[in-house]
C-alpha positions in Angstrom: -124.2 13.6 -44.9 -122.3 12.1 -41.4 -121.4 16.1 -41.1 -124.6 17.1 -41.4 -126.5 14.4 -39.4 -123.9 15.0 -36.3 -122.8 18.3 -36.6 -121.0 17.9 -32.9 -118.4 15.2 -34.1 -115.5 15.6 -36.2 -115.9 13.8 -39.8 -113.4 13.2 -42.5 -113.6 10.7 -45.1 -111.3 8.9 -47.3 -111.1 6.4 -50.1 -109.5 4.0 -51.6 -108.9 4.9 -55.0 -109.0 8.8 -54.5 -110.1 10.5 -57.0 -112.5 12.8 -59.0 -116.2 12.8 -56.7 -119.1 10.5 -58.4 -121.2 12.9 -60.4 -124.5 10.8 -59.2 -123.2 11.4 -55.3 -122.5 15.6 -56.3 -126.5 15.4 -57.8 -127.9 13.2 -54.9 -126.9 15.2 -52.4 -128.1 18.8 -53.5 -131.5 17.0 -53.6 -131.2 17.1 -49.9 -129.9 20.5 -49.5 -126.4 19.5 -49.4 -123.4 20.6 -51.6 -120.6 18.3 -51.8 -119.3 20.0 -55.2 -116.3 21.4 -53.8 -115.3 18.0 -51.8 -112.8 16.2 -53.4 -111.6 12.4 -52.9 -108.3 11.7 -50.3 -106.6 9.1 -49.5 -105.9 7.9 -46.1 -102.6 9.1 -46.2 -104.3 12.8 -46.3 -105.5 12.0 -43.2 -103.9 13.9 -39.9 -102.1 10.9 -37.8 -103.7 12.9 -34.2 -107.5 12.4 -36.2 -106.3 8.8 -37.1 -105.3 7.9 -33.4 -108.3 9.9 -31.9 -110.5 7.6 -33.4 -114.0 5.9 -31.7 -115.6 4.5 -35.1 -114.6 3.8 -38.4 -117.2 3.2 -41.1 -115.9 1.4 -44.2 -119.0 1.6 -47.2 -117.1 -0.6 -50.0 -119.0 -2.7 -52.5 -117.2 -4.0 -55.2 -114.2 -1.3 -54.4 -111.1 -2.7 -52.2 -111.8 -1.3 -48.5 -108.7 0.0 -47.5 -107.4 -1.4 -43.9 -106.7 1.1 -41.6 -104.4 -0.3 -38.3 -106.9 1.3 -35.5 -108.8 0.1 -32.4 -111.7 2.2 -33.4 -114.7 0.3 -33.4 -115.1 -0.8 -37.5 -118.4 -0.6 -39.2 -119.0 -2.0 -42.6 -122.1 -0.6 -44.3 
């Protein structure tokens, strides 16, 4: 969705328990016109260390999963 909202920036995601995507995020998303069915779930680790240091924001949206901690002076978000 951050891809498509600000197609300018450069996006990549991770989680904490990488994995297999939600089913409910895949369906929720082609309602809008988006298809995340080919995305798959990284780690941080997957991450490139140049994106990682490069970074202006970092947007953490954990509820009852563990938010990873990632050493950066990006600005954090929680959502």
């Amino acid at each position: 969705l951050a891809k498509k909202v600000f197609p300018q920036a450069e996006i990549q995601s991770a989680g904490s328990e990488p994995g297999k995507l939600n089913p409910y995020a895949v369906k929720v998303m082609l309602e809008i016109g988006i298809d995340i069915s080919k995305h798959y779930s990284k780690s941080i680790d997957d991450l490139e260390p140049k994106f990682l240091e490069g970074l202006n924001y970092v947007i953490t949206l954990c509820a009852e999963e563990v938010c990873p901690m990632l050493p950066s002076k990006a600005k954090k978000l929680h959502w």
